[in-house]
C-alpha positions in Angstrom: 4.2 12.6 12.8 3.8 8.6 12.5 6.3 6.3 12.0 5.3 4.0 8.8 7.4 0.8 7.8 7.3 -0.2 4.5 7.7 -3.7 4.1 9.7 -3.9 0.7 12.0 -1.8 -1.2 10.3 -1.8 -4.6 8.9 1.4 -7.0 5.4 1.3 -4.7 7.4 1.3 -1.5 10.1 4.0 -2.9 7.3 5.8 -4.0 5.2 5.9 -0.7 7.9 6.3 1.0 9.2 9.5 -0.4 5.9 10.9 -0.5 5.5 10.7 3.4 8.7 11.3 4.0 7.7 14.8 2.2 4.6 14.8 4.0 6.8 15.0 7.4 6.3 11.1 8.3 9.3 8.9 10.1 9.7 6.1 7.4 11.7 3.1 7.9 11.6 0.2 5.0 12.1 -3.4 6.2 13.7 -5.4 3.8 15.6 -9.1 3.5 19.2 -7.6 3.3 19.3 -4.0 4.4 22.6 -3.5 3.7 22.2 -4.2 0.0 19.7 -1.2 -0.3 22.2 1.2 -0.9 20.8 3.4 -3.2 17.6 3.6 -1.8 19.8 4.9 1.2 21.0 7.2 -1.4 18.2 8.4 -2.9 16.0 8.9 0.4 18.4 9.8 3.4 15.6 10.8 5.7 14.6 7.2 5.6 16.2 4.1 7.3 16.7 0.8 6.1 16.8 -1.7 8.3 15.7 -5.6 9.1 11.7 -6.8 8.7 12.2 -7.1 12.4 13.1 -4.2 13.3 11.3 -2.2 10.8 8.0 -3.6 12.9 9.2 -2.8 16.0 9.8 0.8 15.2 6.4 1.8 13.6 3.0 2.3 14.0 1.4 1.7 10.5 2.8 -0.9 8.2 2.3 -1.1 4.5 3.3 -4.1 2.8 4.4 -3.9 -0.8 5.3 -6.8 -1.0 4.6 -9.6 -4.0 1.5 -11.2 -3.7 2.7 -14.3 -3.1 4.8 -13.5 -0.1 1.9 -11.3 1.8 0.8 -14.3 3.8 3.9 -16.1 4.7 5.6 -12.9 5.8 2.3 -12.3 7.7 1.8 -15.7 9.4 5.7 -15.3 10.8 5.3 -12.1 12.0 1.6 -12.1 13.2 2.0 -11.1 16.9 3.8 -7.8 16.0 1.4 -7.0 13.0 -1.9 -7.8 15.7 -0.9 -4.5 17.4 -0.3 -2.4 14.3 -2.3 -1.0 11.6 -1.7 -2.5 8.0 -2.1 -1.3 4.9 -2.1 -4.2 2.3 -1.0 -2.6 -1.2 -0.4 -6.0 -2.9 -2.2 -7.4 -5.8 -3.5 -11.4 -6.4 -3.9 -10.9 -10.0 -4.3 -15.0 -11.0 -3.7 -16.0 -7.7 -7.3 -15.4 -6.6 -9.3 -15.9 -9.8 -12.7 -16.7 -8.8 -13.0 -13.1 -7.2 -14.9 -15.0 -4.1 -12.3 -14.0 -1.5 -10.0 -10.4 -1.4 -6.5 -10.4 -1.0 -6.3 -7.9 1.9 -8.5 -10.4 3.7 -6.6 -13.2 3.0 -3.8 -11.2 4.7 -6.1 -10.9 7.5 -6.8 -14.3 7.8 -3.2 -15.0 8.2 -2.4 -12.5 11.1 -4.9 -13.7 12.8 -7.5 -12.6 15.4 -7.2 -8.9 16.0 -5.5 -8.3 12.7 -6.6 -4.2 11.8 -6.1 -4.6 7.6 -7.5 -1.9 5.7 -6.6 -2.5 1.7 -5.3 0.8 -0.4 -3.6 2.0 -3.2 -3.6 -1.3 -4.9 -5.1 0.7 -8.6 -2.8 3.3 -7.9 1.0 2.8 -10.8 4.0 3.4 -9.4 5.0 6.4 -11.4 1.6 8.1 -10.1 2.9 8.1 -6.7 4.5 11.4 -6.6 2.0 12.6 -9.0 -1.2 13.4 -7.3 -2.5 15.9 -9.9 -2.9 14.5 -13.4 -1.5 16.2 -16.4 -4.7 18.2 -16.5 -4.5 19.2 -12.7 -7.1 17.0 -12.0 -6.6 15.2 -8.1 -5.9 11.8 -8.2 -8.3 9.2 -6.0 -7.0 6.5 -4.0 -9.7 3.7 -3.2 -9.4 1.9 0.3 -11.6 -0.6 1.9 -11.6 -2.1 5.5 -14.3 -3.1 8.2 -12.8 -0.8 10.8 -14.0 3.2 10.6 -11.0 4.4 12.9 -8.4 2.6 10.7 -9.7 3.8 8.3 -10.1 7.3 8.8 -6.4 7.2 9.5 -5.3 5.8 6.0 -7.9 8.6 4.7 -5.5 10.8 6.1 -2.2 8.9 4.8 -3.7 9.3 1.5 -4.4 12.9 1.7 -1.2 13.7 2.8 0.3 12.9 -0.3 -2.2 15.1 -1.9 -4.7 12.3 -3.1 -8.1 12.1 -2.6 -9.0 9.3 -0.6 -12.3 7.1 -1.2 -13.7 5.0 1.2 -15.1 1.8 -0.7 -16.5 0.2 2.2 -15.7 -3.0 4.3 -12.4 -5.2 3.7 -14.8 -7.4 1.3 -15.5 -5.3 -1.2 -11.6 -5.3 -1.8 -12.4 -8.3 -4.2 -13.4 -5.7 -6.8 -10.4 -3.3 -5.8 -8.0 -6.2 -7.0 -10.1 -7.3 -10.0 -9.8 -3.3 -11.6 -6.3 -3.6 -11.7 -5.8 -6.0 -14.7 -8.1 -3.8 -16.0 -6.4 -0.5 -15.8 -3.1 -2.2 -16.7 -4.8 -3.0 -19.9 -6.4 0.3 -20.5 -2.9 1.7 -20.1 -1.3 -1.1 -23.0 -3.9 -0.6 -25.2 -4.0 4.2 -24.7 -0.5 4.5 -24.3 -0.3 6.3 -21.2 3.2 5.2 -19.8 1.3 4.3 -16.3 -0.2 7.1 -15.8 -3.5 6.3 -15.6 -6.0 6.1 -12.6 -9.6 5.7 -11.9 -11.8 9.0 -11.0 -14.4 8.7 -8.8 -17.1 11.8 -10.8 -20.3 12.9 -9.4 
């Protein structure tokens, strides 16, 4: 068991969050005003809800879910806890990053700092797919990851896998850049087909 913190309360974390809490992981979310969350308190009563703060101090692995915009801020303030802990950066710089030169996830890194373990994941992955592994065909959904570290790595291959995905390693943190320029793309697959957010991309030999 591994305690994970979520940083955020939205439909990613929620949907995470459930999913390892299924899987038999501690989960606690961080969020601005804990004591507002009261129905995700409801809806998930194996998880805690509690300050950013403490929600880092607790865990092991943190996944931030949070908006784009507020990756790097929330990183630069908390970078001496996040330098001793995994993260998993699940955010998306759609605009904010338009020349594709740079990813987001190693933006984040930058702004933790030296030591800083970032491995990017499940940022082509909807919401509503979450809890969904298999697709309406029974088909296994694929989560793409990238990061420069094999170790970290290996362990988000087997956060993925416990919520019955299967994981794909895309290679160093760099090649993140194109993991964050498929997701306008699959959002506008989805407008255009219909498919209520249920699409994902398959990896096929």
């Amino acid at each position: 068991m591994t305690t994970i913190a979520l940083i955020g309360t939205g439909r990613m974390a929620r949907g995470l969050g459930a999913g390892w809490v299924r899987a038999g992981h501690r989960v606690v979310f961080g969020s601005r005003v804990p004591n507002e969350k009261t129905d995700l308190i409801a809806a998930l009563p194996a998880a805690r809800v509690t300050t950013y703060a403490d929600a880092l101090e607790e865990s092991a692995i943190v996944v931030l879910t949070l908006p784009y915009p507020d990756v790097a801020p929330f990183c630069r303030t908390h970078a001496a806890a996040l330098r001793e802990r995994l993260v998993i950066d699940i955010s998306n710089p759609f605009d904010h990053l338009p020349d594709n030169r740079v990813a987001g996830a190693e933006v984040t890194r930058d702004a933790i700092g030296p030591g800083a373990r970032v491995v990017a994941a499940f940022k082509t992955n909807f919401a509503a797919t979450l809890l969904a592994p298999l697709n309406v065909d029974g088909v296994q959904r694929d989560v793409l990851f990238a990061g420069d570290d094999e170790e970290d790595k290996r362990i988000v291959a087997g956060l993925i896998a416990d919520l019955g995905f299967r994981p794909v390693d895309c290679g160093v943190l760099h090649n993140a850049r194109i993991l964050d320029g498929m997701v306008p793309l699959i959002i506008e697959l989805d407008r255009r087909y219909g498919s209520a957010w249920q699409m994902s991309w398959k990896l096929l030999p």
